[in-house]
ZAPALO-136529 format. One line per field, with one value per residue: x, y, z of N, C-alpha, C, O in turn; residue in one letter. Coordinates in steps of 0.02 Angstrom, whole numbers, plus 50000, padded with zeros to 5 digits. Example, Ala and Ser with C-alpha at 12.3 -4.5 7.8 and 13.67 -1.06 7.14 Angstrom:
n_x: [50660, 50642]
n_y: [49716, 49888]
n_z: [50390, 50354]
ca_x: [50615, 50684]
ca_y: [49775, 49947]
ca_z: [50390, 50357]
c_x: [50660, 50645]
c_y: [49835, 50002]
c_z: [50390, 50394]
o_x: [50712, 50670]
o_y: [49834, 50057]
o_z: [50423, 50402]
res: [A, S]
//
This chain:
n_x: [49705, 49649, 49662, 49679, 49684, 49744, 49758, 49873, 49840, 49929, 49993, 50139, 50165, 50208, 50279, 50418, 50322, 50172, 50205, 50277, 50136, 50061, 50145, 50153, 50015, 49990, 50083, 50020, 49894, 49820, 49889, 49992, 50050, 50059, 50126, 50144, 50211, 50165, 50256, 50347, 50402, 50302, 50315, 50342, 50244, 50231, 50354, 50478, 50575, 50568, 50458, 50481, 50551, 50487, 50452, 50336, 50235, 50125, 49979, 50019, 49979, 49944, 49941, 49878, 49894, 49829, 49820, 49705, 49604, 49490, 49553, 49508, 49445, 49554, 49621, 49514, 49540, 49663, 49674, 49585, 49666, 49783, 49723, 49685, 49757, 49893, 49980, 49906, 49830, 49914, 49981, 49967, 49972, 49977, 49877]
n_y: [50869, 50714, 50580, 50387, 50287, 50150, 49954, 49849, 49695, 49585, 49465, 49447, 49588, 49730, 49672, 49598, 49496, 49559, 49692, 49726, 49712, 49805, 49903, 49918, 49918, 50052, 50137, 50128, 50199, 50359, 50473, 50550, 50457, 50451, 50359, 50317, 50291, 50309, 50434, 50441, 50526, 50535, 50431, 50399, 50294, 50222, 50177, 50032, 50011, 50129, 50081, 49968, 50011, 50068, 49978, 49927, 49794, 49675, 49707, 49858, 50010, 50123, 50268, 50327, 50428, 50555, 50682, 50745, 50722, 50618, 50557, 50502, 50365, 50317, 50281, 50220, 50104, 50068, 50060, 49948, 49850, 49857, 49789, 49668, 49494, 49493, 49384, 49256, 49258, 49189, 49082, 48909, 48917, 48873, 48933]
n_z: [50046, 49983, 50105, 50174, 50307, 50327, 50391, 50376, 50300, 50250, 50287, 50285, 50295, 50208, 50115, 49973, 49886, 49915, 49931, 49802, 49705, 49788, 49735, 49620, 49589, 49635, 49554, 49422, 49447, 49399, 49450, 49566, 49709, 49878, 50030, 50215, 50381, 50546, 50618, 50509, 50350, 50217, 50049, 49887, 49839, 49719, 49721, 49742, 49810, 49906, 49980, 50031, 50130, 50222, 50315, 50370, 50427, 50453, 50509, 50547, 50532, 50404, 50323, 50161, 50014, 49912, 49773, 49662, 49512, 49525, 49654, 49760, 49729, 49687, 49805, 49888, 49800, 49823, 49967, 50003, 49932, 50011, 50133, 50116, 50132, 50059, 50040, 50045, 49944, 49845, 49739, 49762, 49906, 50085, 50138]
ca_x: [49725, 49612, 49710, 49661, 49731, 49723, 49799, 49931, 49813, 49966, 50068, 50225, 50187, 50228, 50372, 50417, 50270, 50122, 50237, 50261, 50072, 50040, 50176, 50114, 49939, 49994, 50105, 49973, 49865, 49845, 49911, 50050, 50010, 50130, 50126, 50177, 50158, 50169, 50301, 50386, 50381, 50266, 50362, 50327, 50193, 50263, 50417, 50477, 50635, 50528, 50390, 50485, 50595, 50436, 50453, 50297, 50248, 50063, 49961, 50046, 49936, 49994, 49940, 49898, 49871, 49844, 49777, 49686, 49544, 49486, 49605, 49457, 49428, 49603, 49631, 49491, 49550, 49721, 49663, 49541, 49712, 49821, 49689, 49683, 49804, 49890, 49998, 49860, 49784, 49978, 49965, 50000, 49977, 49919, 49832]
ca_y: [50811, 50662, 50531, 50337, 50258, 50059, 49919, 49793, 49629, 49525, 49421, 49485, 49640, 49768, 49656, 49545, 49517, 49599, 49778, 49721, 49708, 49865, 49981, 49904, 49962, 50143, 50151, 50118, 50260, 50410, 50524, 50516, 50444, 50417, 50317, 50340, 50264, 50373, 50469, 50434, 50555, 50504, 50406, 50402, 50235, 50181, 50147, 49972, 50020, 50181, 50040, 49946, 50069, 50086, 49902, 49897, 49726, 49642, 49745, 49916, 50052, 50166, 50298, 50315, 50478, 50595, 50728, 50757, 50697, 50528, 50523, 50448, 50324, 50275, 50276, 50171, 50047, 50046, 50033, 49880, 49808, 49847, 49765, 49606, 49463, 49465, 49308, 49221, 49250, 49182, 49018, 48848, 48939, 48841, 48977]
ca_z: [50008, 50025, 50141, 50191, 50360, 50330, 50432, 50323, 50291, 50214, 50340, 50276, 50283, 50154, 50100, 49938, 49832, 49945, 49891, 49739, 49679, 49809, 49688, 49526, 49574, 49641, 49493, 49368, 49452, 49349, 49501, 49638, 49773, 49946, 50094, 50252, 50440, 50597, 50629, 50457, 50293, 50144, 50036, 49833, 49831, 49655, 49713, 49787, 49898, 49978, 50016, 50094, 50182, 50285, 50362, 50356, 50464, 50468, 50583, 50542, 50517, 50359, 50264, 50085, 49998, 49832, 49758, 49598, 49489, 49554, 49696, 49824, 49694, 49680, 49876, 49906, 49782, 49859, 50035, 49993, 49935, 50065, 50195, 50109, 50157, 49960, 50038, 50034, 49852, 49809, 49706, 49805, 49983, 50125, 50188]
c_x: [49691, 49662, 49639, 49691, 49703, 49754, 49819, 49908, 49856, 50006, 50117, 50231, 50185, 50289, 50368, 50344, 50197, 50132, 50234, 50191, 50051, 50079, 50166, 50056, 49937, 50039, 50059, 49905, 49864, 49876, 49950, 50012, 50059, 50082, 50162, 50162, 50187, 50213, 50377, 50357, 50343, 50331, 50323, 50289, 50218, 50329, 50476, 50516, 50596, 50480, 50411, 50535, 50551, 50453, 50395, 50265, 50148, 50028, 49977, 49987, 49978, 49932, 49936, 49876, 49881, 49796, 49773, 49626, 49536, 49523, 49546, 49456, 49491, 49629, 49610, 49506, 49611, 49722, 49633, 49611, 49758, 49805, 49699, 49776, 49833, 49941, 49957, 49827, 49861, 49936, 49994, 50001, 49951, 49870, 49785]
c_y: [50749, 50596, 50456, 50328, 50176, 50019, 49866, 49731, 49575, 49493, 49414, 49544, 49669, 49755, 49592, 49558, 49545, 49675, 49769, 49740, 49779, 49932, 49950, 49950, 50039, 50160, 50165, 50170, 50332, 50479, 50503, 50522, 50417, 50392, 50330, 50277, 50321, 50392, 50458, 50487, 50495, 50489, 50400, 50299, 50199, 50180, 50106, 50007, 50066, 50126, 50009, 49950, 50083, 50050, 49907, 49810, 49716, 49653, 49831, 49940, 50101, 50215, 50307, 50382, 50517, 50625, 50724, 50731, 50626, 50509, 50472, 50366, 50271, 50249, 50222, 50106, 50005, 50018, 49962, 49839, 49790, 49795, 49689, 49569, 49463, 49399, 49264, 49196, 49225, 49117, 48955, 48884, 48896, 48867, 48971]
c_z: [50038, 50061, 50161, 50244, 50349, 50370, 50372, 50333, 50286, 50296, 50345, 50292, 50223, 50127, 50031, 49884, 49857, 49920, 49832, 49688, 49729, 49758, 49628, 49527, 49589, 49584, 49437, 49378, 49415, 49382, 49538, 49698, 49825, 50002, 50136, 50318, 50497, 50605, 50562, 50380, 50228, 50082, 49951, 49839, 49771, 49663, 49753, 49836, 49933, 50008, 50066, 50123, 50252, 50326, 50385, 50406, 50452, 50525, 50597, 50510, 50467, 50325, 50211, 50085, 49929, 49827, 49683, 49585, 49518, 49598, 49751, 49806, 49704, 49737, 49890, 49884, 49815, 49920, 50020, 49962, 49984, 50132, 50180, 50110, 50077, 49986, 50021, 49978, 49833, 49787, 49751, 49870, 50025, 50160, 50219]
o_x: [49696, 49700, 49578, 49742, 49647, 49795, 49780, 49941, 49837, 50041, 50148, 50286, 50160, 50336, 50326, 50324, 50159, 50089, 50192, 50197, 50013, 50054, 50182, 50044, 49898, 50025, 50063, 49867, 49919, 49887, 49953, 49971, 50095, 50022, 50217, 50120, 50226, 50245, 50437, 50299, 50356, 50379, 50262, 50328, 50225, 50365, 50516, 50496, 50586, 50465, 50389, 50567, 50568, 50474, 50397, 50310, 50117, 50036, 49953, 49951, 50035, 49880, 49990, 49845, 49933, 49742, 49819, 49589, 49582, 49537, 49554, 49463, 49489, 49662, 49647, 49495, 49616, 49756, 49673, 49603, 49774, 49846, 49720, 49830, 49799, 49942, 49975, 49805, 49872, 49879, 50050, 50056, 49897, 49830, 49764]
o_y: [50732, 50569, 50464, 50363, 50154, 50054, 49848, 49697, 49520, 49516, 49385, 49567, 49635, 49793, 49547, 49609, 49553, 49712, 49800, 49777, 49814, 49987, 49986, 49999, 50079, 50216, 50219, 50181, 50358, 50530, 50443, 50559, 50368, 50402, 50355, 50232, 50367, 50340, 50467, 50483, 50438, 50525, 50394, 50251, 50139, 50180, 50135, 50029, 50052, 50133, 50009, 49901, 50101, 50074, 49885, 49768, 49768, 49624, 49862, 49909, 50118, 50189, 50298, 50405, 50512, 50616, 50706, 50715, 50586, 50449, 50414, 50318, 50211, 50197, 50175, 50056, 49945, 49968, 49915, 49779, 49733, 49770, 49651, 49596, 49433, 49355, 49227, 49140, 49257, 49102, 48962, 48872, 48873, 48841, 49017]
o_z: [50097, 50021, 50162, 50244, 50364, 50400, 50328, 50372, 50307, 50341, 50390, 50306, 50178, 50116, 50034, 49855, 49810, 49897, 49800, 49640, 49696, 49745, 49581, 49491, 49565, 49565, 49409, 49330, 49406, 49348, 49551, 49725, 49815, 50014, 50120, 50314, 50485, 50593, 50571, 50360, 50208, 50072, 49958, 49841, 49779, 49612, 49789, 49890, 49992, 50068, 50124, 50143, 50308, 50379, 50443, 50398, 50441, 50579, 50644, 50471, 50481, 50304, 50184, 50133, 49895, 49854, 49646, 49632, 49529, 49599, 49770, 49845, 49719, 49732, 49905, 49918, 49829, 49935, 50030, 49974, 50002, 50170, 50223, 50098, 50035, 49943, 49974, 49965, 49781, 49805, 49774, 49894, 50007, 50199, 50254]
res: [X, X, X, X, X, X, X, X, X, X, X, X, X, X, X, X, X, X, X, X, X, X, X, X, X, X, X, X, X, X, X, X, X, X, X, X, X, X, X, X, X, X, X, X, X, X, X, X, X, X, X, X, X, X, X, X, X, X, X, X, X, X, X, X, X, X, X, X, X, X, X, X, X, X, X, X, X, X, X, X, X, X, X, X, X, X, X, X, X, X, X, X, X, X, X]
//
């Protein structure tokens, strides 16, 4: 099963609207796809409370993963989200 390991770009964390826009976009995937971080079970990716059950923090290394047609595709897209700060792209930030 192809797997990603990324580090959590946002400055919240995997918390609020950084999860939010992370289980929209693994939702909207055409395959399941879980998350995990070390010593914790993979957790269903489309779905907020497992996300952020992780706790998750800014700097956490996690897991993404799925199998099927296009899973690399969909991995990579996910990871390239997870890395970026999404506080940042918020509207009015001082970032």
């Amino acid at each position: 099963m192809p797997s990603r390991t990324v580090t959590v770009g946002s400055r919240s964390g995997l918390h609020a609207r950084p999860a939010a826009l992370f289980v929209a976009a693994a939702g909207a995937a055409a395959l399941p796809v879980k998350i995990n971080i070390e010593g914790r079970k993979p957790v269903p990716a489309n779905s907020m409370l497992s996300v952020l059950s992780l706790g998750a923090k800014c700097g956490t290394a996690v897991t993404i993963s799925a199998d099927g047609d296009g899973a690399d595709a969909v991995l990579d897209d996910l990871a390239a989200l997870l890395a970026r700060d999404l506080d940042a792209d918020e509207v009015g930030s001082d970032g």
